[in-house]
DRENVOVO-518440 format. One record per residue: z, y negated, x of N, C-alpha, C, O in turn; residue in three letters. Coordinates in steps of 0.05 Angstrom, whole numbers, padded with zeros to 5 digits, always signed. Example, Ala and Ser with C-alpha at 12.3 -4.5 7.8 and 13.67 -1.06 7.14 Angstrom:
BEGIN
+00156+00114+00264+00156+00090+00246+00156+00066+00264+00169+00066+00285ALA/+00142+00045+00257+00143+00021+00273+00157-00001+00258+00161-00023+00268SER/
END
This chain:
BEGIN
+04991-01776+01841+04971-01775+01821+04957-01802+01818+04974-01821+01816UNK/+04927-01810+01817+04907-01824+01817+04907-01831+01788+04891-01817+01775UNK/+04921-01851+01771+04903-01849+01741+04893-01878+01737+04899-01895+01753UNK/+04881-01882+01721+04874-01908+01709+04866-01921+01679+04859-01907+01660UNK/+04869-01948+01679+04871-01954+01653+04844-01966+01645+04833-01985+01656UNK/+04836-01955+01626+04813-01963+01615+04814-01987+01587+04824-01986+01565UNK/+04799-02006+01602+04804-02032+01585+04769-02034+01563+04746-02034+01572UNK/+04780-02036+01535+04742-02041+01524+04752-02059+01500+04774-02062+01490UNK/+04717-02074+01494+04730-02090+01472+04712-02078+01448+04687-02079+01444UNK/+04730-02068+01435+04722-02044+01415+04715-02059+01388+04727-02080+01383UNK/+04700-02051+01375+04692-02053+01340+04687-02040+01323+04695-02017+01321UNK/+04675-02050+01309+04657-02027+01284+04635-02019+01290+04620-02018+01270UNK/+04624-02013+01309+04607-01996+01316+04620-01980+01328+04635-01988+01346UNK/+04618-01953+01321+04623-01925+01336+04612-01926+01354+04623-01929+01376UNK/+04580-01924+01351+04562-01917+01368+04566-01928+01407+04564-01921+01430UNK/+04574-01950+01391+04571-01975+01418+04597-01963+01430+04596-01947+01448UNK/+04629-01974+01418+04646-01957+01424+04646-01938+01443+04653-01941+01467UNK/+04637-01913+01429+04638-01882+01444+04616-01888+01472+04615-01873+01492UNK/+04602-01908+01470+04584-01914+01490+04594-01919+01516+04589-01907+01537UNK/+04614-01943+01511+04623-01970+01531+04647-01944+01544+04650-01948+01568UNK/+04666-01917+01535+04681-01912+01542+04669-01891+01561+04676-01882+01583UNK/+04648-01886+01542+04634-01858+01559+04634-01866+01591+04642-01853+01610UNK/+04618-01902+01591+04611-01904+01617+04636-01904+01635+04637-01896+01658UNK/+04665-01920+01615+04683-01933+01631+04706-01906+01642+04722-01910+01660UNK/+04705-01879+01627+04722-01857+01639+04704-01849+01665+04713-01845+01687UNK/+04677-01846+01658+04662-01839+01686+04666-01847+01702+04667-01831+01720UNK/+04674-01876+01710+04679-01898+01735+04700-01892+01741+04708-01895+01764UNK/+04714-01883+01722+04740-01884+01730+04753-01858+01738+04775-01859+01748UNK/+04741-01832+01735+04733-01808+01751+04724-01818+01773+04737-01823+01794UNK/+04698-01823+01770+04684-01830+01803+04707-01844+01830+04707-01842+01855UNK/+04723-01857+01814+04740-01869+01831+04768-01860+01838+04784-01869+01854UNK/+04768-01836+01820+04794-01808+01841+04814-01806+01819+04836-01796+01824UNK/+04809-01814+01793+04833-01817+01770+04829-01794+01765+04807-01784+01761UNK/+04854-01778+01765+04856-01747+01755+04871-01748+01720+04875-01728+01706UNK/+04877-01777+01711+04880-01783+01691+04872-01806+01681+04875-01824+01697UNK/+04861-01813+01655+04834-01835+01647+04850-01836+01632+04861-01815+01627UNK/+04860-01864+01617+04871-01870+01586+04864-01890+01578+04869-01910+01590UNK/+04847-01891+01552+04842-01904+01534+04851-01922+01523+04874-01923+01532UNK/+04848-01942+01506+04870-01968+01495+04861-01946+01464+04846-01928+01458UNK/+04884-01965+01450+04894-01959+01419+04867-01969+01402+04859-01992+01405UNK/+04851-01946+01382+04831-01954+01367+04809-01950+01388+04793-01968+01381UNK/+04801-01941+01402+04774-01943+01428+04748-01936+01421+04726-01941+01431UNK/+04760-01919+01396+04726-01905+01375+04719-01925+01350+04699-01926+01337UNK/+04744-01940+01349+04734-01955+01318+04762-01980+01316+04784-01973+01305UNK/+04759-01999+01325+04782-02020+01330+04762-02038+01298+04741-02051+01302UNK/+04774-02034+01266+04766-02045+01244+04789-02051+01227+04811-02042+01231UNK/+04782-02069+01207+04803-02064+01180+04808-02040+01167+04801-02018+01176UNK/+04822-02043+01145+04833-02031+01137+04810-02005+01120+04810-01981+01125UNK/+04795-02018+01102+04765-01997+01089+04748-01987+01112+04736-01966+01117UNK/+04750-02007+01122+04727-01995+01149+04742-01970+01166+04736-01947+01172UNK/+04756-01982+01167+04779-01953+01186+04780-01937+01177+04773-01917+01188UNK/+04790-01936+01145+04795-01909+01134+04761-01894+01135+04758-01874+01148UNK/+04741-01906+01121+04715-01901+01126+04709-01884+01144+04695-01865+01137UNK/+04718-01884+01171+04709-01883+01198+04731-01864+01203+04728-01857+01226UNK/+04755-01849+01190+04768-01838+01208+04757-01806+01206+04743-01797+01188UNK/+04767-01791+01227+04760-01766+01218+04782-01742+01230+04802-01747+01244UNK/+04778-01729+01225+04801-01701+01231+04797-01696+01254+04776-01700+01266UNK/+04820-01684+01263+04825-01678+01302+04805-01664+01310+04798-01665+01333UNK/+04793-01647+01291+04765-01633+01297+04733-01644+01295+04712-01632+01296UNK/+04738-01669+01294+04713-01684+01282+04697-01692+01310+04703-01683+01332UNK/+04680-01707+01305+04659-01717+01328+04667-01729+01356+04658-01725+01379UNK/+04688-01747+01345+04695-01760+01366+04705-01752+01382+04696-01754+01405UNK/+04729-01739+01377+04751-01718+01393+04738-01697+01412+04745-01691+01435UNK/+04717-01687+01395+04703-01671+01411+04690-01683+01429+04689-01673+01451UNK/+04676-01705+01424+04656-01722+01449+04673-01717+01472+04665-01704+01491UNK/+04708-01733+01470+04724-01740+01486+04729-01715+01504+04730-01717+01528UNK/+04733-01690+01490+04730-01672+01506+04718-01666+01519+04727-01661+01541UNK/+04689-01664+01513+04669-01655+01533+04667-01671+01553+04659-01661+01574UNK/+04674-01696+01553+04684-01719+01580+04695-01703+01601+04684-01693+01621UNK/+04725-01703+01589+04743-01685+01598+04744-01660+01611+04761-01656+01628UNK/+04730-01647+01606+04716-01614+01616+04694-01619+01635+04686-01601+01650UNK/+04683-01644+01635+04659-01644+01658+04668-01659+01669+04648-01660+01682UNK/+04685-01678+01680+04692-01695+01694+04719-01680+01699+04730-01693+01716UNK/+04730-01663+01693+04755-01646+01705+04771-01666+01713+04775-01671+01737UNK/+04783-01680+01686+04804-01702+01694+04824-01695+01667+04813-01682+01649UNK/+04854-01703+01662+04867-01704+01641+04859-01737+01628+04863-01759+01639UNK/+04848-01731+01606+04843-01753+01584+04865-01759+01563+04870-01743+01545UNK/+04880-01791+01568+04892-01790+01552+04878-01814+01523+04877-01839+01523UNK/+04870-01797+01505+04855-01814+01488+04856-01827+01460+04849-01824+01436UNK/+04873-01848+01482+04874-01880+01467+04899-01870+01449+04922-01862+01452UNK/+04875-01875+01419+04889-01871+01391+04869-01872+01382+04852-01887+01391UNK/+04864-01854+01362+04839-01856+01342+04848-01853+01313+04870-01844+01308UNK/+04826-01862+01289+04838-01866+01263+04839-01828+01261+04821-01812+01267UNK/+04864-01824+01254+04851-01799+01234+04860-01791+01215+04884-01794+01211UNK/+04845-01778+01197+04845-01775+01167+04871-01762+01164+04883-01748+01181UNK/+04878-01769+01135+04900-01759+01132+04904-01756+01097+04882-01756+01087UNK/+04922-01754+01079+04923-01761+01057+04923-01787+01040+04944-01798+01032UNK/+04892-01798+01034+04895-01827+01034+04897-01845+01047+04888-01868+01043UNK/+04908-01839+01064+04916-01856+01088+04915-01855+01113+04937-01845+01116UNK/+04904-01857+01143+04897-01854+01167+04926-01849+01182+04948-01857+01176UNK/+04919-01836+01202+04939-01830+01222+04935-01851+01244+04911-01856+01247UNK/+04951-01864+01258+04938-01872+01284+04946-01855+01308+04970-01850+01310UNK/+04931-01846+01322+04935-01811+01335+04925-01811+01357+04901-01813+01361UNK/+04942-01807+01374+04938-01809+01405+04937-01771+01414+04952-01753+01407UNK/+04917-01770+01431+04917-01743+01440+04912-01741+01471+04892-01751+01481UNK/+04933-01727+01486+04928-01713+01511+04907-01692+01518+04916-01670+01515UNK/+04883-01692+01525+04859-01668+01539+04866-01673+01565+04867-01693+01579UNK/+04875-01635+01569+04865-01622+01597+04840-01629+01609+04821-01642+01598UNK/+04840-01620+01632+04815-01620+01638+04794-01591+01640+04773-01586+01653UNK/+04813-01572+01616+04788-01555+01610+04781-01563+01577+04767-01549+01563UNK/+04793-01586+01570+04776-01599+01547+04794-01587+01535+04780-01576+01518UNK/+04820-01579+01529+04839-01569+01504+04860-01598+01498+04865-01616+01514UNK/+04868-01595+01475+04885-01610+01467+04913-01602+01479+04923-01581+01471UNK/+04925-01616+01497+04954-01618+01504+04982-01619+01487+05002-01605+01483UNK/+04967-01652+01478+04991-01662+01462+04984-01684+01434+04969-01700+01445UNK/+04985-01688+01420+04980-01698+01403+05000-01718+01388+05017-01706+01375UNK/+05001-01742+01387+05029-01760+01379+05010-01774+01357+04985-01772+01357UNK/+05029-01789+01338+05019-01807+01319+05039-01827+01313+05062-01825+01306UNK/+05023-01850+01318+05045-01876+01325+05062-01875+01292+05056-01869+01269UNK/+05091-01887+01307+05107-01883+01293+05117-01911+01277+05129-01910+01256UNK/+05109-01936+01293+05115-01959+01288+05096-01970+01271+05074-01970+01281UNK/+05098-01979+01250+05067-01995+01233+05069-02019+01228+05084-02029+01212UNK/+05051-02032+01246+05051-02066+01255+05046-02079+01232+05023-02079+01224UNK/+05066-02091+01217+05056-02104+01200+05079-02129+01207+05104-02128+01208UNK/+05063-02149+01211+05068-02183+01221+05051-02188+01210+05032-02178+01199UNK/+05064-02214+01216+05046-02245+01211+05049-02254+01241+05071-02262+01248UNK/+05027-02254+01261+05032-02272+01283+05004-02281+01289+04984-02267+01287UNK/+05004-02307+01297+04978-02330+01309+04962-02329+01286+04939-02321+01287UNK/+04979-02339+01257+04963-02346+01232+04961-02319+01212+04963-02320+01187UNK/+04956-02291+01229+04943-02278+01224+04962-02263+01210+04984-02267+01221UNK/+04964-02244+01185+04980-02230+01177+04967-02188+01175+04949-02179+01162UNK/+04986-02177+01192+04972-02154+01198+04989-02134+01184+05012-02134+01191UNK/+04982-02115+01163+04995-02095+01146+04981-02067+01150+04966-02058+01133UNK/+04986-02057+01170+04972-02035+01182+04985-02003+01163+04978-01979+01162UNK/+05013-02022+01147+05023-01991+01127+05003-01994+01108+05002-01974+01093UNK/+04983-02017+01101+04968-02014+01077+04949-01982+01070+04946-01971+01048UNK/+04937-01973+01100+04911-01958+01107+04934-01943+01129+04947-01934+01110UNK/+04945-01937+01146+04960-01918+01164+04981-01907+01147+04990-01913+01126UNK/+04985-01891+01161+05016-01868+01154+05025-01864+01181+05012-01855+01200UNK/+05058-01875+01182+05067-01871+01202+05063-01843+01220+05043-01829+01218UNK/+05077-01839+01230+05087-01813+01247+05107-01803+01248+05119-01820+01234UNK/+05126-01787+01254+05151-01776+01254+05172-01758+01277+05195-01750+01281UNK/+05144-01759+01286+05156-01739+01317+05145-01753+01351+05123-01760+01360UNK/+05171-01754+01362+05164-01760+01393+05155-01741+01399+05165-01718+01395UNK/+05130-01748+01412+05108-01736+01429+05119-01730+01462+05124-01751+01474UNK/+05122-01713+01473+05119-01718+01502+05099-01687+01516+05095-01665+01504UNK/+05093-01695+01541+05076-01668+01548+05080-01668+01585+05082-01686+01601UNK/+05079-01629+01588+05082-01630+01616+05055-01651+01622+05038-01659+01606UNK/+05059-01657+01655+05034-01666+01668+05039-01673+01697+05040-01696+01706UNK/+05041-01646+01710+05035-01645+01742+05063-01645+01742+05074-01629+01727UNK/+05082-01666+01763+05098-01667+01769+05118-01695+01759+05140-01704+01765UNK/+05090-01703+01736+05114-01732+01724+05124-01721+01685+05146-01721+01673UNK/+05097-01713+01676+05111-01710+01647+05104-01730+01633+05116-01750+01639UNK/+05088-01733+01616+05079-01757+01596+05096-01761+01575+05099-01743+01560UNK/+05107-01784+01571+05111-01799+01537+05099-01810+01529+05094-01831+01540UNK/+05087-01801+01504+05061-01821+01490+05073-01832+01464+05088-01824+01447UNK/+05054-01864+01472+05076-01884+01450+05050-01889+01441+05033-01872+01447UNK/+05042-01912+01426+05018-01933+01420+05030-01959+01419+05044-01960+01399UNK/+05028-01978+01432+05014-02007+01417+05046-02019+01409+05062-02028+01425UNK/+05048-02018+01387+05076-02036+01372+05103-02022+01375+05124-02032+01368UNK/+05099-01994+01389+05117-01977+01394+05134-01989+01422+05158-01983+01428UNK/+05114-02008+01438+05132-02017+01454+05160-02037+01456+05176-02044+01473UNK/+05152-02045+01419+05175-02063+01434+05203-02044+01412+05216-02056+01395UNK/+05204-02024+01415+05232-02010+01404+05247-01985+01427+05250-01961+01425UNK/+05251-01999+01442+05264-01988+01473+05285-01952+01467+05289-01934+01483UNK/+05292-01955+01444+05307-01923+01442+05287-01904+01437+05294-01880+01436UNK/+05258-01912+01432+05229-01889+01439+05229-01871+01463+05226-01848+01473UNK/+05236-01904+01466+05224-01894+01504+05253-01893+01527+05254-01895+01552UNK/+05270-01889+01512+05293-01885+01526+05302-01846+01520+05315-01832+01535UNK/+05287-01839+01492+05292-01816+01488+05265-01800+01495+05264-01776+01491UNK/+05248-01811+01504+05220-01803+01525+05232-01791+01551+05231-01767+01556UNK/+05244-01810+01566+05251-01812+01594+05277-01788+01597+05284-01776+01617UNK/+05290-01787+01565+05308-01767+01573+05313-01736+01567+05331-01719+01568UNK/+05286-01739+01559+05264-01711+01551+05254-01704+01572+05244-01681+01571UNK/+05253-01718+01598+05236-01715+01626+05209-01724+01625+05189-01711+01634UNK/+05208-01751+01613+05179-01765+01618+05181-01781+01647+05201-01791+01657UNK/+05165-01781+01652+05166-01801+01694+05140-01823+01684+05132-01842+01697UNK/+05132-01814+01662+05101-01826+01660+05090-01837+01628+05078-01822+01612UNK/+05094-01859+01625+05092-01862+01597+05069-01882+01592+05061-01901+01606UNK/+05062-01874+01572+05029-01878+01565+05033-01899+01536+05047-01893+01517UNK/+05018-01925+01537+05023-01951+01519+04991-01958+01509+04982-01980+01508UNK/+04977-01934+01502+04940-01949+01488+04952-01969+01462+04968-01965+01443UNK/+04937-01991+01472+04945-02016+01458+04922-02025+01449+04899-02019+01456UNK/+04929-02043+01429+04906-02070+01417+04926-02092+01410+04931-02102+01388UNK/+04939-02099+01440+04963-02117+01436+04951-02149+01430+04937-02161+01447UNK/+04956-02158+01411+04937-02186+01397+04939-02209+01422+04957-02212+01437UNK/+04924-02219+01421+04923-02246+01441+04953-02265+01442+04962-02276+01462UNK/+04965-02265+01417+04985-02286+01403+05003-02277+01419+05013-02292+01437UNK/+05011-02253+01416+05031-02235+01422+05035-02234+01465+05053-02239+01481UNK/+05003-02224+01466+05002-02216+01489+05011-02235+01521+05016-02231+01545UNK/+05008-02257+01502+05013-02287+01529+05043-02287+01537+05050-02293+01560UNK/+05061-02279+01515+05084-02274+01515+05103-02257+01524+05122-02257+01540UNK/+05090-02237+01505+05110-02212+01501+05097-02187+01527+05115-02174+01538UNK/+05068-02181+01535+05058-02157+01539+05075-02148+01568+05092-02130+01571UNK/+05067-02162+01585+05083-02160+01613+05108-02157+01614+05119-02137+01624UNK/+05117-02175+01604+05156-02168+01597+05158-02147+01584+05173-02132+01596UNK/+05148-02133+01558+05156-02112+01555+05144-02081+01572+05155-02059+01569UNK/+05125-02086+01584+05121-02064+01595+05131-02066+01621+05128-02046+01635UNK/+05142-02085+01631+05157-02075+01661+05190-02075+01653+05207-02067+01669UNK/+05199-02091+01620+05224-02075+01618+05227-02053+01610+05249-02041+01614UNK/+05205-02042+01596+05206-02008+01596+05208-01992+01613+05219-01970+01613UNK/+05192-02008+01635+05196-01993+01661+05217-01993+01678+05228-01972+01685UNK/+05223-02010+01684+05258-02013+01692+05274-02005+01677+05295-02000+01688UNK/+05275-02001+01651+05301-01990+01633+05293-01959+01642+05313-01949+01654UNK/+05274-01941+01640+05277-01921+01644+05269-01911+01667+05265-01886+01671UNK/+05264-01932+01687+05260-01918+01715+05233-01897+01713+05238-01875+01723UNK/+05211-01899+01703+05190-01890+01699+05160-01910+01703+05159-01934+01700UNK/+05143-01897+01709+05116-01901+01718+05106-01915+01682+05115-01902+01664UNK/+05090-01938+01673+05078-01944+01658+05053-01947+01647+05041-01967+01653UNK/+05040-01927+01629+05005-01932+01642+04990-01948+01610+04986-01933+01590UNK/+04984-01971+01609+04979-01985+01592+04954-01996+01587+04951-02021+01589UNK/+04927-01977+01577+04906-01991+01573+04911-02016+01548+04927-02011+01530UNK/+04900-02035+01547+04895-02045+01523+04861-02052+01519+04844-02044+01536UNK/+04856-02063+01500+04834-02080+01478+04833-02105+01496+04849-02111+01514UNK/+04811-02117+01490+04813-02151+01499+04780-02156+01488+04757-02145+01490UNK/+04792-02178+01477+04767-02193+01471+04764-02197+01431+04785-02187+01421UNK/+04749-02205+01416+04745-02208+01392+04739-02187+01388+04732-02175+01408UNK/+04740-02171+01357+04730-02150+01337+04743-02159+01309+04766-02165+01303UNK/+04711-02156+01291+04721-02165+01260+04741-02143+01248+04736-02120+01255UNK/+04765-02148+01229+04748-02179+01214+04770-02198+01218+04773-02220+01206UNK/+04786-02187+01240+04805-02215+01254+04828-02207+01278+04853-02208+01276UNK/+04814-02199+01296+04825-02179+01323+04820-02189+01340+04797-02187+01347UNK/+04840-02207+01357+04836-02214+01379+04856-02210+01399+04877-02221+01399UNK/+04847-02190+01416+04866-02175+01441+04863-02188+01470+04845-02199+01482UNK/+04890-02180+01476+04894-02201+01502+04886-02181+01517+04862-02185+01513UNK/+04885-02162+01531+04871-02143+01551+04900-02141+01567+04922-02134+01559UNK/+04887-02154+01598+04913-02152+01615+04917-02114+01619+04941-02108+01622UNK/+04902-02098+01620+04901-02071+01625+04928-02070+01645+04934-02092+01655UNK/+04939-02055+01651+04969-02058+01673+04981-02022+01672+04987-02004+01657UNK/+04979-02030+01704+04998-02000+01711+05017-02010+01727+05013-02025+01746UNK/+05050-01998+01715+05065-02013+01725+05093-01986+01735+05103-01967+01722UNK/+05099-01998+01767+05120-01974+01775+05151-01977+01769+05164-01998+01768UNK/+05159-01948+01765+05197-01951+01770+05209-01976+01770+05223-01984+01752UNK/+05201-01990+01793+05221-02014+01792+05202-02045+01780+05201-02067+01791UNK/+05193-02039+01763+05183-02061+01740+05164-02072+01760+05162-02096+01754UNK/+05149-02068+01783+05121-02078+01791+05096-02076+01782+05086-02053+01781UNK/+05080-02096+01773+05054-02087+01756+05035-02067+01793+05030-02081+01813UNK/+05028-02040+01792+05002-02038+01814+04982-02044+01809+04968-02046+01829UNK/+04969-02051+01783+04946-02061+01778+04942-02072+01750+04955-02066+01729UNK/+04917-02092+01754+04930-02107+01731+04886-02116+01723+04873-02130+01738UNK/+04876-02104+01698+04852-02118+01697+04854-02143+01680+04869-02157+01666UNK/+04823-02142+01691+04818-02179+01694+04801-02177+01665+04795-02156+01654UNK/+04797-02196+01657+04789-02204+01620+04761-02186+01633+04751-02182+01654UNK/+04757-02178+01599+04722-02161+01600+04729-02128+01606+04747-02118+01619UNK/+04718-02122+01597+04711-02088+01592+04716-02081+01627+04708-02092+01647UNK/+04731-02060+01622+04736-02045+01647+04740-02026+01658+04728-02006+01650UNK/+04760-02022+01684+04783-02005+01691+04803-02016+01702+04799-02040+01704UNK/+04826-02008+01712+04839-02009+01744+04853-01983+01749+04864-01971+01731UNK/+04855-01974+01773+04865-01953+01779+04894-01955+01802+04899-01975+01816UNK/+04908-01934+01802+04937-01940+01816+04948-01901+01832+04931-01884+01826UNK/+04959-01896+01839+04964-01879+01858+04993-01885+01852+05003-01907+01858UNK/+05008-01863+01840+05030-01850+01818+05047-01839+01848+05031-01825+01860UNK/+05070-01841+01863+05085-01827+01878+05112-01819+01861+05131-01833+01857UNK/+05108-01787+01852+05131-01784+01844+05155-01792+01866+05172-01807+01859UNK/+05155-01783+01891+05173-01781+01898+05192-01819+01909+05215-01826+01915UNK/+05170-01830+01906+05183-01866+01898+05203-01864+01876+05228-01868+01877UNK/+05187-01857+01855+05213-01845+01835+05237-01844+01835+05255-01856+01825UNK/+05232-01819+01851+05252-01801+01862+05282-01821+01867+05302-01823+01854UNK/+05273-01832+01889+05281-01848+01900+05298-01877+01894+05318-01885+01906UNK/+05286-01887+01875+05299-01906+01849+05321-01893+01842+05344-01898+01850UNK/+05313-01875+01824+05331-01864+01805+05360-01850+01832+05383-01842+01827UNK/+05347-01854+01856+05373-01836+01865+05392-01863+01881+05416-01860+01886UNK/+05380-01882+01886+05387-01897+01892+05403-01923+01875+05423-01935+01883UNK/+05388-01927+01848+05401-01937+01832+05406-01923+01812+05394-01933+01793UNK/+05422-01897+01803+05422-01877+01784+05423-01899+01756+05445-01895+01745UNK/+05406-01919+01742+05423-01925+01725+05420-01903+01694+05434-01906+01674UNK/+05404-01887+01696+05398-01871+01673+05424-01840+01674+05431-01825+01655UNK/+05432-01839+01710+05452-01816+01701+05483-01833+01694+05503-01823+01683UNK/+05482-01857+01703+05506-01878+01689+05509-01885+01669+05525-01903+01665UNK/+05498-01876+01651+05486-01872+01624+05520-01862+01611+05530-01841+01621UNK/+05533-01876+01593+05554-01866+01579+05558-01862+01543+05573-01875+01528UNK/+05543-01845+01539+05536-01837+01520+05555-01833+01488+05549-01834+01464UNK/+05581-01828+01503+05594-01818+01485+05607-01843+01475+05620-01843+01454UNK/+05603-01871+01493+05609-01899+01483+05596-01908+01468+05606-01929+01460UNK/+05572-01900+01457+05544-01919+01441+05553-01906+01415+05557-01882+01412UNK/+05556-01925+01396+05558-01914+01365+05539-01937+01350+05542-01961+01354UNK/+05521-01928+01333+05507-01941+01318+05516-01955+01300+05527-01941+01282UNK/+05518-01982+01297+05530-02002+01276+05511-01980+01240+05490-01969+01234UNK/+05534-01987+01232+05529-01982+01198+05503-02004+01200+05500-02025+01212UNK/+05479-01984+01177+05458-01999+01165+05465-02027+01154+05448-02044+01158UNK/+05484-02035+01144+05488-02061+01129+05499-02076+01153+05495-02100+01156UNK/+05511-02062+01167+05514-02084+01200+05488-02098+01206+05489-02123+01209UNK/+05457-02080+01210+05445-02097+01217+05435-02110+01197+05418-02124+01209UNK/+05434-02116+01175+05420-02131+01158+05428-02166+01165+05446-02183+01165UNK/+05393-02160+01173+05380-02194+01179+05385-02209+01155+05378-02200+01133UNK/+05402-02241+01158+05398-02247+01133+05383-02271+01128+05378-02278+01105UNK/
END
């Protein structure tokens, strides 16, 4: 399978937004991706008023745009994360489209970034509502787990992804600049080595008000923690060529996921972990 990651530097303009992606899933069709994925926020990367402002229901404008992509370019769209409405408070909501334009799968990030990192202090529970349910969806011969963004760095996600039968796990990000020099690479090729799975990681890059600055670094990364492609700063793509049966092969070679001893792992009591 052919997919690729679509890299944009998103804002408060919808308009422009739904624009820059329209062009960047086309290219990335044109160029043999039977699956296109979006970074985290791709219709509206804003604060907290502006976001809520801007979000809308799974039936609303945007979703549908994304579809009709999807249905004429006869590719699976995985798209991004978008705000959506909710009680008071926004969802951040990642959705799988077929390529006859139906909704697959639908996840809503579960992690809510609230740091303080590179000055900046980010409280995303102020305006979001978490999520509650792992997402995963057939797809061909790998199987998708869909995470978002801050979800990557909590490894029992995506350890209980991989043992649901995901081969293929999906990271739309707006991973911050601060963060990204550091942390982005290491954690997405130890996700990928911990679970012996394919990684497909659009992100953000570049400035958006009213204090968003994303490292990009777009990255598709295989089984054995190799980035296959990796974009370069500025609005994009890159594309990569998925061999399940490499896979295959890992996992049979180094089983470490059926070495897995389960009935040894016991969760420390809550007051065990308390940070002090």
């Amino acid at each position: 399978m052919r997919v690729a990651a679509v890299q944009l530097n998103s804002g408060d303009d919808k308009a422009r937004n739904l624009e820059s992606a329209e062009r960047l899933v086309s290219r990335a069709a044109a160029d043999g991706a039977e699956l296109v994925a979006l970074p985290e926020k791709w219709s509206l990367l804003a604060g907290g008023e502006a976001l809520l402002a801007g979000a809308e229901p799974l039936d609303g404008p945007t979703l549908a745009i994304a579809r009709g992509w999807a249905r004429g370019l006869g590719i699976h769209l995985l798209a991004g994360s978008v705000p959506e409405q909710g009680a008071g408070k926004a969802f951040n909501t990642s959705v799988l489209i077929g390529p006859d334009g139906r909704d697959l799968a639908v996840y809503r990030k579960i992690h809510m970034f609230d740091v303080e990192v590179g000055g900046v202090s980010y409280r995303e529970s102020d305006s979001e509502e978490a999520g509650t349910e792992i997402v995963s969806a057939p797809l061909g011969e790998l199987g998708l787990g869909m995470t978002v963004c801050y979800d990557l760095r909590f490894p029992e996600l995506y350890r209980i992804l991989a043992l649901r039968g995901a081969r293929l796990i999906g990271v739309p990000s707006a991973f911050t600049l601060a963060t990204g020099r550091d942390h982005w690479e290491v954690l997405l090729r130890a996700r990928a080595v911990e679970n012996q799975c394919f990684v497909l990681a659009p992100n953000q890059h570049g400035e958006a008000p009213p204090h968003f600055s994303s490292y990009g670094r777009s990255m598709i990364v295989d089984p054995w923690g190799v980035p296959l492609a990796v974009a370069a700063d500025g609005e994009g793509h890159v594309v990569a060529d998925l061999d399940p049966a490499a896979l295959a092969r890992i996992r049979e070679k180094l089983p470490s996921l059926a070495n897995r001893r389960p009935a040894a792992y016991q969760w420390p009591q809550a007051q065990a972990m308390a940070v002090a």
